[in-house]
N, C-alpha and C positions, 0 to 999 in steps of 0.2 A: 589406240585405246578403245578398248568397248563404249556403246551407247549406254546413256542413261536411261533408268528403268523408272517412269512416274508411277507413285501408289497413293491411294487417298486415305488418310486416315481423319480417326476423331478421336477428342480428348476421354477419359476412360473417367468416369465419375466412382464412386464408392468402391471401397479399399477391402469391403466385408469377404471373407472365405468364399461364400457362393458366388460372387458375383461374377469370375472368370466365368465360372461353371455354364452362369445364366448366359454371360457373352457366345459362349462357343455355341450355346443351344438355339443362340436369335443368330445364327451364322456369320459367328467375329472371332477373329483371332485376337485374343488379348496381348499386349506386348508394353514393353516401355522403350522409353527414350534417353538415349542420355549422353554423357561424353563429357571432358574434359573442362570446357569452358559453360556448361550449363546445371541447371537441376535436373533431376529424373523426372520425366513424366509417363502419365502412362497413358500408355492412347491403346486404339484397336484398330483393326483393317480388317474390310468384309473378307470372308473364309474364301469366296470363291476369285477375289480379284487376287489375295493371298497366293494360292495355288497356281492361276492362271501364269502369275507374274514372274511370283519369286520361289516358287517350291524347288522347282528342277536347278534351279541355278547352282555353278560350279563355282568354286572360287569368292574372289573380292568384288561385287557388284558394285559399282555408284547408282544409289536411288535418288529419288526426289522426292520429298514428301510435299503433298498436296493437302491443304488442311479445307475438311470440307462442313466444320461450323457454321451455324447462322453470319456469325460475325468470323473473317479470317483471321486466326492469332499469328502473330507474327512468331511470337515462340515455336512455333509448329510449322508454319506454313513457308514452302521453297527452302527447306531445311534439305542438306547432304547429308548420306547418311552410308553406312554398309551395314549390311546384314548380318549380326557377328554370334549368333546361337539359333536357333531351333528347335527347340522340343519337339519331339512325335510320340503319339500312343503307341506304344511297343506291340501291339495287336493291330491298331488299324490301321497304322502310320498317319493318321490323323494331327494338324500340326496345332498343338495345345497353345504355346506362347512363344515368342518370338524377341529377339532384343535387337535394339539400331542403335547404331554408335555414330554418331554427330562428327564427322568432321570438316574440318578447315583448309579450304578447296587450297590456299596459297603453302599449307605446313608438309616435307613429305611423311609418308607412317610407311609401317612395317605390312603387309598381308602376304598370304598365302596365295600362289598363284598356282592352277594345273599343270602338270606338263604333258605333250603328247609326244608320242615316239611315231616316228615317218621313216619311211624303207624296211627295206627289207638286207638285216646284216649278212655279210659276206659269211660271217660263225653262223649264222642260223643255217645256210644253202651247205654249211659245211658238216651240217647234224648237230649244232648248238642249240640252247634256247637261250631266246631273250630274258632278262630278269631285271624289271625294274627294281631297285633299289629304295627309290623313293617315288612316289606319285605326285608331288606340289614341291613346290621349293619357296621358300622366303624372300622377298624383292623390297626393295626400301624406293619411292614413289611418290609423287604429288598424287592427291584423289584419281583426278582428272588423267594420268597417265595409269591407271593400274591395266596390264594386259589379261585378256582373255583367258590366255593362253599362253605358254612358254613353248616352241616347236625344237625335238631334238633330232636330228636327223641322224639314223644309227645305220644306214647304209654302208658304212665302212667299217662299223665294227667288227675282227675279228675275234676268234674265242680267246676268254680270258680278258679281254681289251675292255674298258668303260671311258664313258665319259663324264666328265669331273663340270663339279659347281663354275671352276674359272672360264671351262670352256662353255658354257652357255654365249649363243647369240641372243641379245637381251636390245629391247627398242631405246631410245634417246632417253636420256633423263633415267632410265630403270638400272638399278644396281641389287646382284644377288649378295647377299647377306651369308654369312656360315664361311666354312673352312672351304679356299678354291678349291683343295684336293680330295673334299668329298664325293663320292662316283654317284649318281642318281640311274645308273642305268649299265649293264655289263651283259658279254654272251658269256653263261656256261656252257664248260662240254656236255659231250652228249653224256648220261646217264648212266646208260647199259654199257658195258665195254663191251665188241663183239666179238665173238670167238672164234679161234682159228676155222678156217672150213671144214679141214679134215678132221678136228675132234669132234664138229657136229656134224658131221657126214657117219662117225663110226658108233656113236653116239645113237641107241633108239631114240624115236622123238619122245616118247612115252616115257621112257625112264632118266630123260637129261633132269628134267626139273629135280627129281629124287634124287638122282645120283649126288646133285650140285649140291642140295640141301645137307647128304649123311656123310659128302667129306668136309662140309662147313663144322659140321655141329663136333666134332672133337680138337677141333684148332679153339673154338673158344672156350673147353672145359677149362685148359689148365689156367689161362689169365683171369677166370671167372673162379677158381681156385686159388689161387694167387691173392685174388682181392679178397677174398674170404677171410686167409690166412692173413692175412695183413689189418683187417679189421680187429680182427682177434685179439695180434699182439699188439695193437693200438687201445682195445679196450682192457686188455691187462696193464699196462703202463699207466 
């Protein structure tokens, strides 16, 4: 399991439209608090511990929140929490507000976890490419176990081949969620078919691409005919 991330926050007074505005101007990320077993509060975190801490983060973090009032609220303070939205200004990626979801380090929950892909597949060396499927996959977890990371080692895959939700190697306690037989990751063939030698040997090089092009374009008149004609007597009917 990943290390926990401390961040300091403080409770968020007046509720009025500018007041975000003035937050983010005195260098605070505005955000709330909330989850399951509590009320919503809203608190803020300096913009630049904000950034430093938890901007780049991937995936399901465990925070800690740190309450740094005159007096420590207990509401607030040594609170677990993940990181579960984001806003950014679409122009300066500026991070406007932020939401933490409280939870209960003994319950497991549902998050999203990365995956990374390691080696190099046997379909790739063989003119394939890789194609992940999915980026993150769904894991069911106590807090305190959520991983980093998922690693799928695709060194063996050949073309056409993937690997499936069941086969994840997944840590103690972590269970993936979803259909085992969905693929997160497969090699396609290569793209281009390549052409015999000797038609691109008799072939000018200058005139292959046209040639290829003007015996393409009357193979799809009559099907693009066809559907025409088919539209036709569908809009007669």
């Amino acid at each position: 399991a990943m290390e926990t991330v401390e961040v300091h926050i403080e409770r968020r007074t007046g509720n009025r439209k500018g007041s975000a505005r003035q937050l983010r101007r005195h260098g605070k990320v505005p955000g709330v608090l909330y989850g399951p077993n509590r009320t919503t509060v809203s608190i803020a975190v300096a913009a630049e511990e904000f950034t430093r801490k938890l901007a780049h983060l991937e995936g399901s973090h465990l925070i800690r929140l740190v309450h740094d009032g005159s007096e420590r609220e207990t509401e607030l303070h040594d609170r677990m929490v993940l990181l579960r939205e984001m806003q950014r200004h679409p122009v300066t990626a500026e991070v406007l507000h932020a939401d933490f979801y409280e939870v209960d380090l003994t319950e497991r929950l549902t998050v999203s976890v990365p995956l990374r892909f390691v080696g190099k597949p046997v379909g790739v060396v063989d003119g394939g490419i890789l194609q992940p499927i999915q980026r993150e996959v769904e894991v069911e977890c106590l807090p305190t176990e959520i991983p980093e990371f998922v690693e799928i080692d695709v060194s063996a895959l050949h073309i056409h081949e993937a690997v499936h939700v069941g086969e994840l190697r997944l840590p103690e306690g972590v269970t993936a969620l979803g259909d085992a037989a969905r693929p997160l990751v497969t090699v396609l063939p290569p793209t281009v078919e390549e052409k015999p030698v000797e038609a691109a040997e008799a072939a000018p090089v200058e005139g292959a691409p046209a040639e290829a092009g003007a015996a393409a374009a009357p193979a799809a008149e009559p099907a693009a005919a066809g559907k025409a004609a088919q539209g036709k007597k569908g809009g007669e009917g």
